[in-house]
Backbone as a ProteinNet text record, in pm:
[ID]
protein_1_A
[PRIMARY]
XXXXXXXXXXXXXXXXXXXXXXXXXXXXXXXXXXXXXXXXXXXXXXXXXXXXXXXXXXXXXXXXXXXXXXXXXXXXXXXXXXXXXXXXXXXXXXXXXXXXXXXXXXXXXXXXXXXXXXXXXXXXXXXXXXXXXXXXXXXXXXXXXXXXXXXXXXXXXXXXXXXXXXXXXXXXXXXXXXXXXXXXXXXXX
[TERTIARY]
3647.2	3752	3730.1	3602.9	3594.9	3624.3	3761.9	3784.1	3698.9	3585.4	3504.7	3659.2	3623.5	3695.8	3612.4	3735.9	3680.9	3756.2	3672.5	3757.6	3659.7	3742.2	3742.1	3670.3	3578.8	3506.7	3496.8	3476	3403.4	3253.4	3161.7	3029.7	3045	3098.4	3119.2	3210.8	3274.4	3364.8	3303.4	3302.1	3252.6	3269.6	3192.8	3194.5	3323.5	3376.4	3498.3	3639.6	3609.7	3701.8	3650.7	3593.6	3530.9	3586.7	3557.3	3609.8	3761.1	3844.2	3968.6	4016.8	3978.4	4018.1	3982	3894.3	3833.4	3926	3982.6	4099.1	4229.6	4243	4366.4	4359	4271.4	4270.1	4284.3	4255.6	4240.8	4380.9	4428.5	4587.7	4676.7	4645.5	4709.5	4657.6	4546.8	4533.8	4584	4576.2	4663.3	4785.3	4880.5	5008.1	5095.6	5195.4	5285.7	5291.1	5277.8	5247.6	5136.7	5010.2	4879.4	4876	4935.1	4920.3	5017.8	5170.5	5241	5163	5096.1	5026.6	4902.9	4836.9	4691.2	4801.7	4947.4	4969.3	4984.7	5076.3	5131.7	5017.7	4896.9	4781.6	4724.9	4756.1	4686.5	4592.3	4540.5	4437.5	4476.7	4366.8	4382.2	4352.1	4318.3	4274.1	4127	4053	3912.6	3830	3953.1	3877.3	3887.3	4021.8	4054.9	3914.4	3836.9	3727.8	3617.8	3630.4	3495.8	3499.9	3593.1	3590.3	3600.1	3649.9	3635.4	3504.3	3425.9	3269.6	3210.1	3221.8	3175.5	3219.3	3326	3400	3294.9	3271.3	3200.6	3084.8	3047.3	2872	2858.7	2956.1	2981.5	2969	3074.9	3098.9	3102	3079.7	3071.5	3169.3	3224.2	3375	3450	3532	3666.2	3789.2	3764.3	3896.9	3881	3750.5	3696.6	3746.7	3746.9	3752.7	3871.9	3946.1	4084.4	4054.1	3984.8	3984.7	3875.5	3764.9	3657.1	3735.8	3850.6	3890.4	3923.2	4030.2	4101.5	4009	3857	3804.8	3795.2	3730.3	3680.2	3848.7	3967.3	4018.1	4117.4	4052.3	4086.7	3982.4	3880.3	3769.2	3784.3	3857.7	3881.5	4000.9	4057.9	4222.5	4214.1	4153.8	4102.5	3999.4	3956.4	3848.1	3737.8	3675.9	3564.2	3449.1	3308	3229.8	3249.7	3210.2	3284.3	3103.7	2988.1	2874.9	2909.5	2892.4	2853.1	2714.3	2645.1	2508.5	2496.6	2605	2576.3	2548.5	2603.6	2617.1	2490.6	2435.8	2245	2182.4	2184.2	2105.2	2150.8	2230.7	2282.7	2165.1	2196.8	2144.2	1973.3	1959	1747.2	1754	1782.8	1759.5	1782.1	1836.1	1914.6	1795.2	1753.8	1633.6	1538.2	1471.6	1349.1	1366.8	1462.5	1488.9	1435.4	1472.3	1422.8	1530.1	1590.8	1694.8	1666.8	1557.4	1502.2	1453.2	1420.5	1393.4	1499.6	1438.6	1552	1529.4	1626.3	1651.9	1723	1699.7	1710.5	1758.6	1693.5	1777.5	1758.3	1868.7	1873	1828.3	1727.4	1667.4	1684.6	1677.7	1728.6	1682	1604.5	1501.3	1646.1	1678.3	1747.8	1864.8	1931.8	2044.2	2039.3	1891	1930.9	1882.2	1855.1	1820.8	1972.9	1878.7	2049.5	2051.8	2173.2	2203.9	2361.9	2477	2618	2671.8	2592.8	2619.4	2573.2	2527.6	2477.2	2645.1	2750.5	2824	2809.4	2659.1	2589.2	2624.2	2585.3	2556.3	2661.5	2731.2	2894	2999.7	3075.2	3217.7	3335.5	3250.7	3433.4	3315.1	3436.5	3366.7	3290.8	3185.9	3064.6	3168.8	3031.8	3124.8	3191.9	3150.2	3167.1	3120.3	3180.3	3162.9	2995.1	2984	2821.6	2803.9	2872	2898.2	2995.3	2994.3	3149.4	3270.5	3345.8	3381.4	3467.5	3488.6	3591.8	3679.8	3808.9	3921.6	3962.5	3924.3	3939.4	3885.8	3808.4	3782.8	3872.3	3928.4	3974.9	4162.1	4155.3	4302.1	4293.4	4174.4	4151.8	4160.5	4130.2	4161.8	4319.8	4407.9	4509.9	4615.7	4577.6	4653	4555	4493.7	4414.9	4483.6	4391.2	4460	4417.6	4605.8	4637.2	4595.3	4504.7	4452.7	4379.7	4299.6	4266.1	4112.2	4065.9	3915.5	3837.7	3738.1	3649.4	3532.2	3461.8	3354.3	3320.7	3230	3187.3	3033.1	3013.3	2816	2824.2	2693	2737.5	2662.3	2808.5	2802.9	2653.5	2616.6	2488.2	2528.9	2656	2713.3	2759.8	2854.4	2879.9	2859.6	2758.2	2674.7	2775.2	2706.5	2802	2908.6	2993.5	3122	3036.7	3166.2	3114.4	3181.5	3135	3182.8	3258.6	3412	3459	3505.8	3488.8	3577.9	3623	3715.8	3771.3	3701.7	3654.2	3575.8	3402.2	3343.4	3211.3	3106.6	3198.8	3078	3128.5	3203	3259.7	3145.8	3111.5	3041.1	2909.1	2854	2746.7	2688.7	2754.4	2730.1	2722.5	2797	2806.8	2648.9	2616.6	2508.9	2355	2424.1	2298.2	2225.9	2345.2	2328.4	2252.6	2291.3	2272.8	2125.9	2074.8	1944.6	1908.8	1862.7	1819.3	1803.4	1854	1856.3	1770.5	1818.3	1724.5	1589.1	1541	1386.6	1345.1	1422.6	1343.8	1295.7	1387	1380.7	1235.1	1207.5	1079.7	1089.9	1192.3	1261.6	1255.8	1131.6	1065.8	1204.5	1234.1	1258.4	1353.9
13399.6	13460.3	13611.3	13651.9	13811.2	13903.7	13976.7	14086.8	14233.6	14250.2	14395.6	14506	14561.4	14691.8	14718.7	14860.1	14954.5	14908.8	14875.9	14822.8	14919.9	14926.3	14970.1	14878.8	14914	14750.2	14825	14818.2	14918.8	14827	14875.2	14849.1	14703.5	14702.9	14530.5	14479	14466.7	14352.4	14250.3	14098.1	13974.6	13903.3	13811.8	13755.6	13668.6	13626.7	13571.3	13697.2	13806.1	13881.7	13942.1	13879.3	13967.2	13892.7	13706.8	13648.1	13631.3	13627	13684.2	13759.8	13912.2	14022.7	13972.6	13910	13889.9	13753.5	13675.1	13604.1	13677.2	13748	13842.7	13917.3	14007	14072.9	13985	13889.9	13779.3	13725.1	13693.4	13680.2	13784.3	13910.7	14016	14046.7	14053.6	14040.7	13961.2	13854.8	13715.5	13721.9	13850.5	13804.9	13722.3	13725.8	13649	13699.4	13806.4	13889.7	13806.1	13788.4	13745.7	13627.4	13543	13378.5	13348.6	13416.1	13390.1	13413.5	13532.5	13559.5	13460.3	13398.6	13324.3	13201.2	13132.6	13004.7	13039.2	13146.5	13142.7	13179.5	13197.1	13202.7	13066.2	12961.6	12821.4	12828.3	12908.1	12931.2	12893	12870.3	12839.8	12981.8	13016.1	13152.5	13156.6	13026.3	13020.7	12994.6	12965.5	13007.8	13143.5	13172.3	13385.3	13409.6	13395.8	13463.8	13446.8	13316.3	13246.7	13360.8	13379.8	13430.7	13557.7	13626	13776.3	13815.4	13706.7	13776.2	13783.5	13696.3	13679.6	13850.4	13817.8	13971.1	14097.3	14078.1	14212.6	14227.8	14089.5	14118.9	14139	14130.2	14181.9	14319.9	14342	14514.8	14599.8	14694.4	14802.7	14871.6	14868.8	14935.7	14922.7	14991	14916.8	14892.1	14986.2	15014.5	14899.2	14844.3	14714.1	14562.9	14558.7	14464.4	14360.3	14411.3	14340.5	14266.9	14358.3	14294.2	14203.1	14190	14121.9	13995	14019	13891.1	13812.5	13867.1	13810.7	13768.1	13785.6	13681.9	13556.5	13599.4	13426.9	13371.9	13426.1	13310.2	13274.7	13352	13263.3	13161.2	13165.7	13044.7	12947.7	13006.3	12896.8	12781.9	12898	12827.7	12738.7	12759.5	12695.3	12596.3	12568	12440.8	12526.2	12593.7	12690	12675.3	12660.7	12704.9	12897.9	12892.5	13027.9	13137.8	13062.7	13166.3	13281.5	13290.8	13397.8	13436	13520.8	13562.4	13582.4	13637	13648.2	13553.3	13380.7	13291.4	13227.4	13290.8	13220.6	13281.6	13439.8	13485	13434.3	13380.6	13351.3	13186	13147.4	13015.2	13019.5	13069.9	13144.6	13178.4	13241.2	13295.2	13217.2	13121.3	13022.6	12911.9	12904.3	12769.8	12847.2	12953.7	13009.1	13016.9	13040.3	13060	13237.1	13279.9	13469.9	13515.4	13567.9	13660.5	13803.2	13828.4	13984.8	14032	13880	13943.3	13979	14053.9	14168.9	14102	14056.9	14027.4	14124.4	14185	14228.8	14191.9	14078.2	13992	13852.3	13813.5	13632.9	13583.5	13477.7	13455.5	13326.5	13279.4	13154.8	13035	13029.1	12945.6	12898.4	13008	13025.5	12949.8	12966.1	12897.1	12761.2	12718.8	12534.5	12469.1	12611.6	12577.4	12444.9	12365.1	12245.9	12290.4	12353	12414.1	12422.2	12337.3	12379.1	12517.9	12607.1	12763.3	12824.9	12748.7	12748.6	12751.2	12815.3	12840.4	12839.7	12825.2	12767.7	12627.9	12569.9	12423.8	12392.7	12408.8	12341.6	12379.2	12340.7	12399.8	12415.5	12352.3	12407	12574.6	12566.9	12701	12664.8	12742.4	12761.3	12665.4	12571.9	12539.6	12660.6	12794.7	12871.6	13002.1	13152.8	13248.7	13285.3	13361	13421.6	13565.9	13581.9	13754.9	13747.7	13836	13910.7	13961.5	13931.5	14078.5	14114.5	14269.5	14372.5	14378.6	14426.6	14372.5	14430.6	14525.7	14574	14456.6	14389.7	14275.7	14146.1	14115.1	13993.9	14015.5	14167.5	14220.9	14212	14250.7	14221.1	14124	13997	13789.6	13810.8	13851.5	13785.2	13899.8	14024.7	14121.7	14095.2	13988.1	13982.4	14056.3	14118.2	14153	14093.5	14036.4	13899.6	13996.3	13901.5	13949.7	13868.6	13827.6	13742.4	13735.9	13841.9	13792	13697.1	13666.8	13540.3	13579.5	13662.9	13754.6	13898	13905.2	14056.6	14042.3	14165.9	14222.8	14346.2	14406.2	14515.1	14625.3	14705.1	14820.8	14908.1	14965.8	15016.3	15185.7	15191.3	15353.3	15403.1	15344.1	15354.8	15279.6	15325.3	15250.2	15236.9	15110.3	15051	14986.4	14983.5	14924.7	14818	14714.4	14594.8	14600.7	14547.8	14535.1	14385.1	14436.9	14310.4	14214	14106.1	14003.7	13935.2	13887.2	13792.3	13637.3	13690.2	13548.6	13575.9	13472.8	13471.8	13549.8	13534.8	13638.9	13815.1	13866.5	13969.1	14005.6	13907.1	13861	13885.3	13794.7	13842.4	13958.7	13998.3	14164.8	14248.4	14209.3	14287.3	14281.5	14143.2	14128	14168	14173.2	14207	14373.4	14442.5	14535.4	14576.5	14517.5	14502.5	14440.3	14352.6	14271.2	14351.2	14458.6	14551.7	14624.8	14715.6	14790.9	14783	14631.2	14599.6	14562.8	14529.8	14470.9	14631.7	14743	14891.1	14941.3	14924.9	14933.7	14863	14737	14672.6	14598.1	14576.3	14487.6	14408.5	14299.4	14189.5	14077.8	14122.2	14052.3	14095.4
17876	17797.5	17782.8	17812.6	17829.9	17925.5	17901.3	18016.5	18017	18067.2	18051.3	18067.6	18028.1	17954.5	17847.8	17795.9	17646	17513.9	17409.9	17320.7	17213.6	17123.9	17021.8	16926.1	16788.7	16694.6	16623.7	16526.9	16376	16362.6	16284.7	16251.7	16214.5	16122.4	16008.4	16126.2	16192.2	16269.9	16277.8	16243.7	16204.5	16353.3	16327.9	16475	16503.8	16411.4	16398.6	16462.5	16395.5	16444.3	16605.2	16640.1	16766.4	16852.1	16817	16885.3	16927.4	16797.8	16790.9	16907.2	16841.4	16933.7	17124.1	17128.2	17308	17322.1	17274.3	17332.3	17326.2	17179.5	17238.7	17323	17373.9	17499.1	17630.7	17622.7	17774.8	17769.4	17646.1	17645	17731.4	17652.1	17687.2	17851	17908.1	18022.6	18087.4	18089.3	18183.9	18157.9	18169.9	18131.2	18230.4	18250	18360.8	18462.3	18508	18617.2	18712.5	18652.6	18676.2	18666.5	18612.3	18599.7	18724.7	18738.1	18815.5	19013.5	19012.8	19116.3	19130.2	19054.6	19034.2	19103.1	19068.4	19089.9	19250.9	19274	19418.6	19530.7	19482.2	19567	19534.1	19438.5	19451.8	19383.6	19273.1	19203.3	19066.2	18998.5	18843.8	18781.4	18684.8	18608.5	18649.5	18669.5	18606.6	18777.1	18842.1	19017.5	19033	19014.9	19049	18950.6	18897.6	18803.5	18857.9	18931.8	18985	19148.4	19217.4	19342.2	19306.3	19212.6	19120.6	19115	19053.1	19073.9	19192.9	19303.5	19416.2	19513.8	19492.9	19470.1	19434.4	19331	19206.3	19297.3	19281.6	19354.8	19493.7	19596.6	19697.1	19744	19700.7	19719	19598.8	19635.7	19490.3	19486.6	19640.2	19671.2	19575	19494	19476.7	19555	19623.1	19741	19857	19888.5	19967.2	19920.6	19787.8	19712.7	19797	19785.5	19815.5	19965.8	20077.2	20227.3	20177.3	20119.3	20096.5	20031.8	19911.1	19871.2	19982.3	20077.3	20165.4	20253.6	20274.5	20369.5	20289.6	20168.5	20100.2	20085.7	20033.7	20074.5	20197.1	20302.2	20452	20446.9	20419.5	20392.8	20339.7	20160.4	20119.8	20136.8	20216.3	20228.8	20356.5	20415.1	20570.7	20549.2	20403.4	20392.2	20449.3	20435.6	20521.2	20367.8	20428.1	20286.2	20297.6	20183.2	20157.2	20205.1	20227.4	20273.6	20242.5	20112.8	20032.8	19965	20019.1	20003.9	19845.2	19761.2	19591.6	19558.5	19583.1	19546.1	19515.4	19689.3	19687	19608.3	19596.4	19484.2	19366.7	19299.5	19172.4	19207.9	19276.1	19291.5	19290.5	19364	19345.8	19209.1	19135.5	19032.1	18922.9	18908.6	18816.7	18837.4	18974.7	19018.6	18933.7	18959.4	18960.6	18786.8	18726.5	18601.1	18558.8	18623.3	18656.1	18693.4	18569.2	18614.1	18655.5	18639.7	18662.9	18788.8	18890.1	19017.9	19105.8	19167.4	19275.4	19406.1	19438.5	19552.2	19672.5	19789.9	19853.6	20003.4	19999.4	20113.6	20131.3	20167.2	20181.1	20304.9	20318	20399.6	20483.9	20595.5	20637	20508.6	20466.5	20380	20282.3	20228	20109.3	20086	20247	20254.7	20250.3	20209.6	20209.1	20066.5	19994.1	19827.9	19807.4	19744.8	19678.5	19546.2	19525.5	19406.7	19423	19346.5	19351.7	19372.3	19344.9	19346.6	19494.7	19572.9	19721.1	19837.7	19828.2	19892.7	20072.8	20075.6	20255.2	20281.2	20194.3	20164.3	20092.1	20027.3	19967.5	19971.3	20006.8	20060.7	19920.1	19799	19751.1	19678.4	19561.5	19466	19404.5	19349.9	19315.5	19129.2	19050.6	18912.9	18833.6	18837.6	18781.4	18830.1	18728.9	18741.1	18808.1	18885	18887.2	18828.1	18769.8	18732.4	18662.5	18517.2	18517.1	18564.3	18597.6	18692.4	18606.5	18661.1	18638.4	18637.7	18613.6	18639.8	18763.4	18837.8	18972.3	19010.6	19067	19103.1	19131.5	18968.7	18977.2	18975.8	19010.5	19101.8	19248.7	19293.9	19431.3	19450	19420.3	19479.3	19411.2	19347.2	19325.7	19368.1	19446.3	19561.8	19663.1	19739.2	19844.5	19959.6	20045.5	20150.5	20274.2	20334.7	20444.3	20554.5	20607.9	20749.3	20805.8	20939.1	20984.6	21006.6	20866.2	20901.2	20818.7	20914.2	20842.3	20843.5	20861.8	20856.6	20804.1	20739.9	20733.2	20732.8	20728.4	20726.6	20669	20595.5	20568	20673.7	20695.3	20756.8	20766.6	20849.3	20856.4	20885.6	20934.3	20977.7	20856.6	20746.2	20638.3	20531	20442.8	20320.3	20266.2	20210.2	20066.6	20125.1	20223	20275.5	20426.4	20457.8	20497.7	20712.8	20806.8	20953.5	20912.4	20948.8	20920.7	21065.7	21105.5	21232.2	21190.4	21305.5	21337.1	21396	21488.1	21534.1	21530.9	21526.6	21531.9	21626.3	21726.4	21855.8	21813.3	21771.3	21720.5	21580.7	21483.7	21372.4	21396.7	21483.7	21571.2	21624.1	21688.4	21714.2	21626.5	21534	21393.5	21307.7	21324.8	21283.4	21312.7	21426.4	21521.5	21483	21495.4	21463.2	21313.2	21240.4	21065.5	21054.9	21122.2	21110.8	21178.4	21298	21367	21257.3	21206.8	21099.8	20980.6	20954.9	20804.6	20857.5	20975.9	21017.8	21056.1	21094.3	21037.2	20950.6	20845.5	20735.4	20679.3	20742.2	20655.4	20551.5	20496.1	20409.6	20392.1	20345.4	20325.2	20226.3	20126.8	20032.2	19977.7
[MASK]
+++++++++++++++++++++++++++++++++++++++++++++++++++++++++++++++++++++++++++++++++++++++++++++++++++++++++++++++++++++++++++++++++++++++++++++++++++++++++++++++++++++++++++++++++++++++++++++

């Protein structure tokens, strides 16, 4: 029920009124605009939130956000597991019960943790959110942008943004390049 934004509280605001105010804001956020867009993409409120964070923890882009939605749901819309690398770290970290370790990279190992939040290993959505997200975020899954990829990696020519394909051997190369990169780097973990 919490939309991050800036809100306004005074010192004494009671937890009762806090709670208040953070459903009226989620009211006022979900208006018909957003519920009407969440139905005609096939989503409930509480998947657009769940693929919103997957979203968040993805890219830092905001301007990315939207092509990144539109892979997970060609994935999801195609019955595809959605192999999303946030998902496993949410999933390691939730096993290990350590939210404080830094994860840096996901490792073949990782992808066969059994954990519902394992998006390798289970094909629908994770039970729930792995992150907050932003509301740039959870605008990006419900303005996804239609296009035909089912892949990304992240970019090694331009930080922070992702190599997106179409098909797997396209994906591959992409990758190739990106795992070249990160085994320079030395990047254990």
């Amino acid at each position: 029920m919490y939309v991050p934004n800036k809100y306004e509280f005074f010192w004494n605001t009671s937890a009762e009124q806090f709670r208040q105010r953070m459903l009226k804001e989620y009211k006022r956020f979900w208006n018909e605009s957003r519920v009407s867009k969440a139905k005609q993409i096939g989503l409930t409120q509480n998947q657009v939130i769940t693929i919103a964070s997957i979203v968040q923890k993805e890219t830092a882009k905001v301007d990315e956000r939207p092509r990144v939605a539109g892979v997970y749901m060609n994935r999801y819309n195609n019955n595809w597991k959605l192999g999303a690398d946030p998902t496993v770290i949410y999933a390691i970290k939730k096993h290990r019960n350590d939210w404080d370790v830094i994860i840096k990279r996901v490792l073949y190992k990782d992808l066969e943790l059994d954990s519902p939040y394992n998006t390798y290993k289970y094909a629908s959505l994770p039970p729930g959110p792995i992150a907050m997200p932003d509301i740039s975020s959870i605008d990006a899954v419900l303005n996804y942008e239609k296009h035909e990829y089912y892949f990304f990696v992240a970019n090694v020519e331009n930080f922070g943004y992702h190599k997106f394909a179409k098909t797997i051997s396209q994906h591959n190369r992409n990758k190739k390049q990106y795992v070249n990169w990160i085994n320079k780097q030395g990047v254990k973990r």
